[in-house]
N, C-alpha and C positions, 0 to 999 in steps of 0.2 A: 504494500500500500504506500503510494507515495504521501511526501509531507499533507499537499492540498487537501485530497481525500481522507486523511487522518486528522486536521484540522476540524474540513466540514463535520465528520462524524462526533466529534468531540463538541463539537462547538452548537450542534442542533440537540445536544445531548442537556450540554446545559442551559441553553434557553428555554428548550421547554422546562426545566427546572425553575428558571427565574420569572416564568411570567404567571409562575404557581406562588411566589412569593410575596409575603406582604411587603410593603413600603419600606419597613427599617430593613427587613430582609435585604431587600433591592438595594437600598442604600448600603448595608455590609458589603453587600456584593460586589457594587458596580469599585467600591472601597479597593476590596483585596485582586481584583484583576488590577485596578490602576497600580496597587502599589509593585504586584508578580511583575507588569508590564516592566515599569521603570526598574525591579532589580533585573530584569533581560537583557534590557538597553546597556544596564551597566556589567553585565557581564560579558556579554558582544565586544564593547569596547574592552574589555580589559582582554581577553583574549586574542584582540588584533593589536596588541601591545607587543614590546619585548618581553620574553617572559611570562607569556599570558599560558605557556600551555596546560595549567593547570585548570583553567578560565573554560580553552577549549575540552577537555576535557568532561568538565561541568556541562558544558552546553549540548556538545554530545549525547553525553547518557541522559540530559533532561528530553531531548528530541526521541528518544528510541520509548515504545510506549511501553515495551517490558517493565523498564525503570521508571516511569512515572509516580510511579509508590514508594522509591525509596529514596528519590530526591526530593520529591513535592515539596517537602519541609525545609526546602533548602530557603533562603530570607539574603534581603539587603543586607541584613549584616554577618552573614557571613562570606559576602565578596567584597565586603567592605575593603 
């Protein structure tokens, strides 16, 4: 399954989740993707670094959806 199709599938997966959701819900929500988004953005960059392959690494195993359960928990601050 390429990235897009494993995107879409993910991603229809949890909107019908969120439009089952009350308002604070939605508002959690819309919360913890913006914050996931921005730790992505900065893990991107720190992998196209010198010395980022650790970075890559991360990014990696978060793409493959095997591992999607044992990095979920990964946070801004730990690429801080």
């Amino acid at each position: 399954m390429d990235k897009m199709q494993l995107f879409c599938t993910h991603i229809r997966a949890a909107l019908a989740c969120y439009v089952d959701m009350t308002p604070e819900q939605k508002a959690r929500a819309m919360m913890y993707a913006a914050h996931k988004i921005n730790a992505l953005d900065k893990l991107r960059t720190a992998a196209q670094e010198p010395g980022g392959a650790v970075a890559v690494q991360l990014l990696q195993s978060l793409q493959q959806p095997e591992n999607a359960k044992k990095t979920s928990d990964f946070s801004e601050e730990n690429i801080s």
